[in-house]
C-alpha positions in Angstrom: 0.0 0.0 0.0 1.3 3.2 -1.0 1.1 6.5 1.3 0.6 9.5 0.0 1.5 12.9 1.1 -0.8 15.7 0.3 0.5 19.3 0.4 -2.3 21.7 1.8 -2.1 25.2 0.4 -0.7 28.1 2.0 -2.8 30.3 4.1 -3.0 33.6 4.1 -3.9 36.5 6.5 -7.4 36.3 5.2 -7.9 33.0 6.3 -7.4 33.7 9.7 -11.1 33.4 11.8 -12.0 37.0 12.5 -11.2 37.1 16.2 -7.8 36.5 15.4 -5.0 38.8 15.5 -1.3 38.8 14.3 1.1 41.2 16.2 5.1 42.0 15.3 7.4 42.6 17.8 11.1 43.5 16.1 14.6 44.8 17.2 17.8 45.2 15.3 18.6 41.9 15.6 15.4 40.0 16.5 11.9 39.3 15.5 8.6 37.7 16.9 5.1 37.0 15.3 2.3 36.1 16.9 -1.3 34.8 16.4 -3.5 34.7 19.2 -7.5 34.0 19.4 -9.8 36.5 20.8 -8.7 35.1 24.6 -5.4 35.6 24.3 -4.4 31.9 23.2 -1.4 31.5 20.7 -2.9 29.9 17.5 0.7 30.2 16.1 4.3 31.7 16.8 7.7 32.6 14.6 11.0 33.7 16.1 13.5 34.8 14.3 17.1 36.1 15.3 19.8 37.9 13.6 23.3 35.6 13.9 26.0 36.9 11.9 26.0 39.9 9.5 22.5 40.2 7.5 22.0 36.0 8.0 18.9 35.3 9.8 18.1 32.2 11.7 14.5 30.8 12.6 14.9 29.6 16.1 11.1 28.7 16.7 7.9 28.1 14.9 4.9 26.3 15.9 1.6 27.4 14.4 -1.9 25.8 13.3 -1.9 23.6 10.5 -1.6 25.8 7.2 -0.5 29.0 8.8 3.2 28.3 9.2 4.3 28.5 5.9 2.3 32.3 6.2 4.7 33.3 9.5 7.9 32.2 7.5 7.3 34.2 4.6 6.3 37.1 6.7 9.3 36.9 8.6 11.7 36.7 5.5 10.1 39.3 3.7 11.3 41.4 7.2 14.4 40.2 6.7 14.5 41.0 2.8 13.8 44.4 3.5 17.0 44.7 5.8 19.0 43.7 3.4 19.4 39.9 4.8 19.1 36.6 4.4 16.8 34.0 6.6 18.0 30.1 7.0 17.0 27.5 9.2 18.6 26.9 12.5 19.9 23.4 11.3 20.8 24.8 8.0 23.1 27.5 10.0 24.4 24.9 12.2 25.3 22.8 9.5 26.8 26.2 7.6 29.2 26.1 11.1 27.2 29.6 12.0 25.2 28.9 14.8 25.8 26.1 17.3 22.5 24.3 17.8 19.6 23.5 16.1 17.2 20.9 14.6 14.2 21.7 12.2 11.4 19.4 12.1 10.2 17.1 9.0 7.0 19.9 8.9 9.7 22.8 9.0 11.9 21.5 6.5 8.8 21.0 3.8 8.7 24.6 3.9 12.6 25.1 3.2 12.2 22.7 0.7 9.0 24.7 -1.1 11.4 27.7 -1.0 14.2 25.9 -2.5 12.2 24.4 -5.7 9.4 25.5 -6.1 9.0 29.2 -5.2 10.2 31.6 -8.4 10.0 35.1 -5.8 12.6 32.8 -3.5 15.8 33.3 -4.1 18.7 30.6 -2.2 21.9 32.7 -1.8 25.4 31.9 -0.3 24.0 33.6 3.0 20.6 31.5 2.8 17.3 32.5 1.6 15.5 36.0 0.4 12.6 36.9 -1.8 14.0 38.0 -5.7 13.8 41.7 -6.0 10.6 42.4 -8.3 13.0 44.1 -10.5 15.0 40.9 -11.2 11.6 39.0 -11.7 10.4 41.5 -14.0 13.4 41.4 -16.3 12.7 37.8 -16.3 9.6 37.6 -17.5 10.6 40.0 -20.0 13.8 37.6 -20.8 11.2 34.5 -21.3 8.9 36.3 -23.2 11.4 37.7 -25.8 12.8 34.0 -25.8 9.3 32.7 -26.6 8.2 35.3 -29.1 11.9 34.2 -31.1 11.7 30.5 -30.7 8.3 31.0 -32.5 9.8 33.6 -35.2 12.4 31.0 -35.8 9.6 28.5 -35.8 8.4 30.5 -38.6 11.0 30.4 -41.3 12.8 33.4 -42.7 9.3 33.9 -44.6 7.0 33.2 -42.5 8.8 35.5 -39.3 8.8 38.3 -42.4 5.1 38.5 -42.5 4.6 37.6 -38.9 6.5 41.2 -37.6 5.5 43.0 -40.4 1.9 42.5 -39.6 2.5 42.6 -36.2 4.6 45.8 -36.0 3.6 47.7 -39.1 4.6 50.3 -38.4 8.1 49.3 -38.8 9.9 49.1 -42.6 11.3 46.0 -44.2 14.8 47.0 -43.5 13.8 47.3 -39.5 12.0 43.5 -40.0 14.9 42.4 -41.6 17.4 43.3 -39.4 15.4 41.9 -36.7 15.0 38.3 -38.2 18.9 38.4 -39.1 19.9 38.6 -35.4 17.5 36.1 -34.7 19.8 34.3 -37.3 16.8 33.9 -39.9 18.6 35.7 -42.4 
């Protein structure tokens, strides 16, 4: 019999019940979110301590199913804006930069969903950050030029011809041309 594992979305601030409420309590080289239900009961917890330069460590987590992965990546977007870098406390030991530390199998699934399968996640040197829009912009741009030529190429040298000039017609042969030629159609 096989066992599978089933990944349960992310939740958000918005699915927090109503009587709910998420406080931040930060320092130069620490910070602490909290969930708490209308009496005061923690629903969910992140610390996070600065160890070395701009590399962050998460030293505790415990939250309600779902809303972990929520405190992690409102703690490293914190951390992004200060110019630093977040890792997990046994990523940091085993990095020789902290001296203790063990993350659970539930913790590491979320390292792991930063790692390969997050595109605004970035895995540095120093460990983790969220990409700078500007970087993710130029690579949608990037992918999008290297689509639109694939398909020019795609095309033929004829084809691509009447592809931009309909596209752009405002544009001459000579421009179309030189376009298709450094796209090696020429």
């Amino acid at each position: 019999m096989k066992i599978y594992k089933i990944a349960m979305a992310m939740k958000q601030e918005s699915d927090m019940p109503p009587d709910w409420d998420m406080s931040e309590s930060v320092s130069n080289n620490s910070i602490s979110i909290e969930i708490t239900d209308k009496i005061g009961d923690y629903q969910g917890n992140i610390f996070a301590e600065r160890i070395k330069g701009n590399t962050w460590v998460v030293l505790d987590v415990n939250a309600q199913h779902g809303f972990g992965p929520m405190l992690y990546d409102k703690v490293m977007r914190y951390v992004t804006d200060k110019s630093g870098h977040l890792m997990s406390n046994q990523e940091a030991k085993d990095r020789g930069v902290y001296d203790s530390g063990q993350t659970s199998d539930e913790a590491q699934s979320v390292w792991d969903q930063y790692r390969f399968n997050r595109n605004d996640v970035e895995e540095t040197e120093h460990g983790f950050r969220f990409r700078p829009e500007k970087s993710m912009r130029q690579e949608k741009q990037q992918n999008s030029r290297e689509q639109e030529n694939n398909f020019l190429r795609s095309l033929g040298l004829e084809g691509a011809k009447q592809y931009f000039m309909n596209k752009h017609p405002h544009l001459n042969e000579n421009n179309v041309l030189s376009k298709l030629r450094s796209l090696g159609l020429t």
